[in-house]
C-alpha positions as CSV (number, residue, x, y, z in Angstrom):
1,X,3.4,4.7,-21.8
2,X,4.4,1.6,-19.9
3,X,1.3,-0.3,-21.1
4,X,1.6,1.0,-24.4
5,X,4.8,-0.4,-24.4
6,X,3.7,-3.7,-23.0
7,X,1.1,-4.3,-25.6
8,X,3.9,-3.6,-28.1
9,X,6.2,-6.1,-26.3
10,X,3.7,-8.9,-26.4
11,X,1.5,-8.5,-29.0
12,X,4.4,-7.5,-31.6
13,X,8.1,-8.6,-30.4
14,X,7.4,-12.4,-29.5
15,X,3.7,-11.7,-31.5
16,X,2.6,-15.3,-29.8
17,X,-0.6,-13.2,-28.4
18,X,-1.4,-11.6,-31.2
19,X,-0.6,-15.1,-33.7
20,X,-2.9,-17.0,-31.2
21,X,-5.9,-14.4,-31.3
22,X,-5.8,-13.4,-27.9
23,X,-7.1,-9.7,-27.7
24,X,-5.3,-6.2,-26.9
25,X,-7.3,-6.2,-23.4
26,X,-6.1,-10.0,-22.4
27,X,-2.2,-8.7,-23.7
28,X,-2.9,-5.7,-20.9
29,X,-4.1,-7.8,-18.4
30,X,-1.3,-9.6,-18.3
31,X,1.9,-8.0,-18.9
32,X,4.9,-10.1,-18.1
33,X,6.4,-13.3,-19.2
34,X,8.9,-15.5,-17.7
35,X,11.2,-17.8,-19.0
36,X,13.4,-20.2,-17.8
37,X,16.2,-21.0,-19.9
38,X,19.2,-23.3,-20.3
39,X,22.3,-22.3,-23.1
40,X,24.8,-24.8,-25.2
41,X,28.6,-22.6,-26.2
42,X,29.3,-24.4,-29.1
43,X,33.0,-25.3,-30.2
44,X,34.5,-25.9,-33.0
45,X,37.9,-27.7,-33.1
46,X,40.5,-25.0,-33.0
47,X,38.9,-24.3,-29.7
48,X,37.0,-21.4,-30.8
49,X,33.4,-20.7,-30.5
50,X,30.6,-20.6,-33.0
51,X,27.8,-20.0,-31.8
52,X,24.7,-20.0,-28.6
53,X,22.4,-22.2,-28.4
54,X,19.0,-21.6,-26.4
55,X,16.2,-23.4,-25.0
56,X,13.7,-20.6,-23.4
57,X,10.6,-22.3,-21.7
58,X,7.4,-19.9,-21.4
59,X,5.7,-19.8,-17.9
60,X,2.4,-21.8,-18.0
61,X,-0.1,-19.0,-18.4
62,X,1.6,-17.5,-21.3
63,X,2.3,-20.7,-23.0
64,X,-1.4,-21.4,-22.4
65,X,-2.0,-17.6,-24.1
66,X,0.0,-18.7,-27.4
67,X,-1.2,-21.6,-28.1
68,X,-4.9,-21.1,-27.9
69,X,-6.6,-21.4,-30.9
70,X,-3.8,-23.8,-32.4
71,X,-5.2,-26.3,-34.0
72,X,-4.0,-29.8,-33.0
73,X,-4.7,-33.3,-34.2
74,X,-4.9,-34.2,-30.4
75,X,-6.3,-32.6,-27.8
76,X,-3.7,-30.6,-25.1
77,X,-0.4,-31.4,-27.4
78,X,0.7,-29.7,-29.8
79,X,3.3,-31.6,-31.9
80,X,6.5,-29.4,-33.7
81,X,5.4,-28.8,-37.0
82,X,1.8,-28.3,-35.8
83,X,4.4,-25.4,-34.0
84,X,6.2,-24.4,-36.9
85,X,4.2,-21.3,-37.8
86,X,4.7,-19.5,-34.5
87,X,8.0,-20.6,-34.3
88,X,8.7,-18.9,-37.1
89,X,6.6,-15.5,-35.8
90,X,9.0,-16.0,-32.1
91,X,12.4,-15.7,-34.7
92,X,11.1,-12.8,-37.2
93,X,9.9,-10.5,-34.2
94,X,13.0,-11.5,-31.9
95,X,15.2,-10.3,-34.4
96,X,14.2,-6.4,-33.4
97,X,15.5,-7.1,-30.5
98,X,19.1,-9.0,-31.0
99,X,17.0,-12.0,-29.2
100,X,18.0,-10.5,-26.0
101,X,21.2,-11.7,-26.1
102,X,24.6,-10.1,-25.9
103,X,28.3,-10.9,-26.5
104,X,31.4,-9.4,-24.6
105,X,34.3,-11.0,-26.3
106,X,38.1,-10.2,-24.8
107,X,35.9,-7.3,-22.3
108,X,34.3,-5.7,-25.0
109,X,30.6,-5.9,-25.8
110,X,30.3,-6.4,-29.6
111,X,26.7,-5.5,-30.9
112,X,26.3,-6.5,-34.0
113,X,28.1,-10.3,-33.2
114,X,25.8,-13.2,-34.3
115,X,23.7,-13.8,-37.6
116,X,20.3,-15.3,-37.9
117,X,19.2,-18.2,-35.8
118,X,19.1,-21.4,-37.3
119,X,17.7,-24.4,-36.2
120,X,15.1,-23.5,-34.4
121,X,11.5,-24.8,-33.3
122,X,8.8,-25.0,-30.8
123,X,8.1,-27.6,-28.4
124,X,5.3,-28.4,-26.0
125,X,5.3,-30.1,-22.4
126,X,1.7,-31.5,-22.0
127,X,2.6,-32.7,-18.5
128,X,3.7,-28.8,-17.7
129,X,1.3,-27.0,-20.3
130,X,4.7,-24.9,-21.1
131,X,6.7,-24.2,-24.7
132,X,10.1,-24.0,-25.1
133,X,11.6,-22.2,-27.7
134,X,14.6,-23.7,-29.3
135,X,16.9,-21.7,-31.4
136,X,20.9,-21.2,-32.1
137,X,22.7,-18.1,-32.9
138,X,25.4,-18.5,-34.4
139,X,29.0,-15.5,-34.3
140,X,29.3,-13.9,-37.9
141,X,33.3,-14.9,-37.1
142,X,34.1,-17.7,-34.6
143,X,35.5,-16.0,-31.5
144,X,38.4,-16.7,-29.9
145,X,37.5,-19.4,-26.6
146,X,39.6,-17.6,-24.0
147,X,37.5,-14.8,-22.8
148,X,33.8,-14.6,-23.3
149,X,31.0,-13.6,-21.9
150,X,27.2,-14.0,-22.6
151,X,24.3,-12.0,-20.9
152,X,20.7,-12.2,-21.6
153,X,18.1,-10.0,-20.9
154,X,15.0,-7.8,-22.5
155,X,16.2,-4.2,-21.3
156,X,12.4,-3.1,-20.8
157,X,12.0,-6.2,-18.4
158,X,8.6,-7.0,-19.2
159,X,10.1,-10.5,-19.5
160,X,12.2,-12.0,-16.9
161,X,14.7,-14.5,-17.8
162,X,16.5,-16.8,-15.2
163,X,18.7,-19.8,-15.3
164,X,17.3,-23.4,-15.1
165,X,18.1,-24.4,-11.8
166,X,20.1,-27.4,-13.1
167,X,22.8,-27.7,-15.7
168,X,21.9,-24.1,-17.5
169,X,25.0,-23.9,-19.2
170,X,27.0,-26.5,-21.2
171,X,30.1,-25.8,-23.2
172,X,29.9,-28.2,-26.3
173,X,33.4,-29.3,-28.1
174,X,35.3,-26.9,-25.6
175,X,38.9,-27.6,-24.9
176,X,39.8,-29.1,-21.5
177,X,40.1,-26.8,-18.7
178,X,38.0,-24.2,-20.1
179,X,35.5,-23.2,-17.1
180,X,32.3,-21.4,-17.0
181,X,30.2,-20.2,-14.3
182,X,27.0,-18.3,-14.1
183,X,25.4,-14.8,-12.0
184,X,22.3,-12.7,-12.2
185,X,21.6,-10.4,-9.6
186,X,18.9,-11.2,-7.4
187,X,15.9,-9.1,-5.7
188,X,13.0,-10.2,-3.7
189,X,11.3,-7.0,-4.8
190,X,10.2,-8.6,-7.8
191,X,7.8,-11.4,-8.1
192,X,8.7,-14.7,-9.6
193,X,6.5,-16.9,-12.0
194,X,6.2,-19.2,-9.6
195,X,5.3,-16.7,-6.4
196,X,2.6,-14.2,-8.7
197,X,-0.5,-13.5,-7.5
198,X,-2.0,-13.9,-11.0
199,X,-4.8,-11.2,-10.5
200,X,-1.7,-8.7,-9.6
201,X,-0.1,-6.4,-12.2
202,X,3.7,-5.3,-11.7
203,X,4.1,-1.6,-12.0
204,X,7.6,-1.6,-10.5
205,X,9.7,-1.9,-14.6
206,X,11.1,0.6,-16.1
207,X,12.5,0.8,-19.6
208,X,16.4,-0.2,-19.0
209,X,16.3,-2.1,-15.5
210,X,16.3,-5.3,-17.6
211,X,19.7,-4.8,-17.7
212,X,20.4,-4.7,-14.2
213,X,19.1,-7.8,-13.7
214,X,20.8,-9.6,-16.7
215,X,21.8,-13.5,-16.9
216,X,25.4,-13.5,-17.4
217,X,27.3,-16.6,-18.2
218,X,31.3,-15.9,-18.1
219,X,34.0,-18.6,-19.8
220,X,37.4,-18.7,-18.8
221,X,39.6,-21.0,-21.3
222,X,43.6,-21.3,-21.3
């Protein structure tokens, strides 16, 4: 069952495997992904907030996975619109899943909260060999800028998300004195992108520890 559900997971919820022609038996081989992410709150005037906005770089081998069989006009960059197909795939399959993230506005976690992302597109570091995914969600309502709270996480944790190490989160437009601050739990049981042994599989996942290990971002305004 797990790898069952890790094929689905690659090959079908991001579907950048499967769009770049990379077989079922490669997908297995290879069953997590990490990302590295930073996040924009976005303001609006009256001080309350409209919407997330995400940047979600791949780890190298993955990126390396997704992009194979891309066609570029030069060799080892990829340029956004030569992008825009699988950007496209990333949103449509993300949407399954609420794109992995979550809002908790005034202490109670509101599922259905955001519509559609908009604005969104695929970049590529040469220098790193990594893509970043760039997308905003924007709140069906605007919600009130006092008491929010943001996690993100894939609840099957066959992708492991962490904060960029500097400036992850930025509050854009948002009243002074507003302050935010960041937390994910930590566990040197699991192996990081940069620490995998890449001929090792992790068995330790189960289906709903993603949560336990969610990114949370917390804003306090007056």
């Amino acid at each position: 069952m797990h790898h069952i559900r890790a094929r689905h997971w690659i090959g079908i919820l991001l579907s950048l495997l499967a769009y770049a022609g990379v077989t079922t038996g490669a997908a297995e081989a290879h069953p997590h992904v990490w990302v590295t992410m930073t996040t924009e709150l976005l303001y609006a005037p009256d001080g309350s907030v409209t919407g997330v906005r995400h940047a979600w770089t791949f780890d190298d081998m993955f990126s390396a996975y997704a992009t194979m069989g891309i066609p570029a006009a030069t060799k080892g960059h990829f340029t956004r619109e030569e992008l825009r197909p699988l950007a496209q795939v990333n949103v449509d399959s993300l949407k399954e899943y609420a794109y992995f993230t979550y809002a908790w506005i005034n202490g109670r976690r509101e599922k259905k909260a955001f519509n559609d992302p908009v604005d969104y597109w695929l970049d590529y570091d040469p220098g790193k060999t990594v893509l970043t995914l760039h997308f905003t969600l924007p709140f069906k309502a605007p919600v009130p800028g006092k008491q929010l709270r943001i996690e993100v996480y894939d609840p099957e944790f066959f992708i492991d998300f962490q904060f960029a190490d500097q400036n992850p989160v930025k509050l854009v437009g948002a009243p002074a004195l507003c302050a935010v601050w960041t937390d994910k739990p930590h566990d040197d049981n699991f192996l990081t992108a940069q620490s995998l042994n890449r001929s090792f599989i992790p068995s330790e996942a189960n289906v709903g520890m993603g949560m336990s290990f969610a990114n949370k971002i917390m804003v306090q305004c007056p």
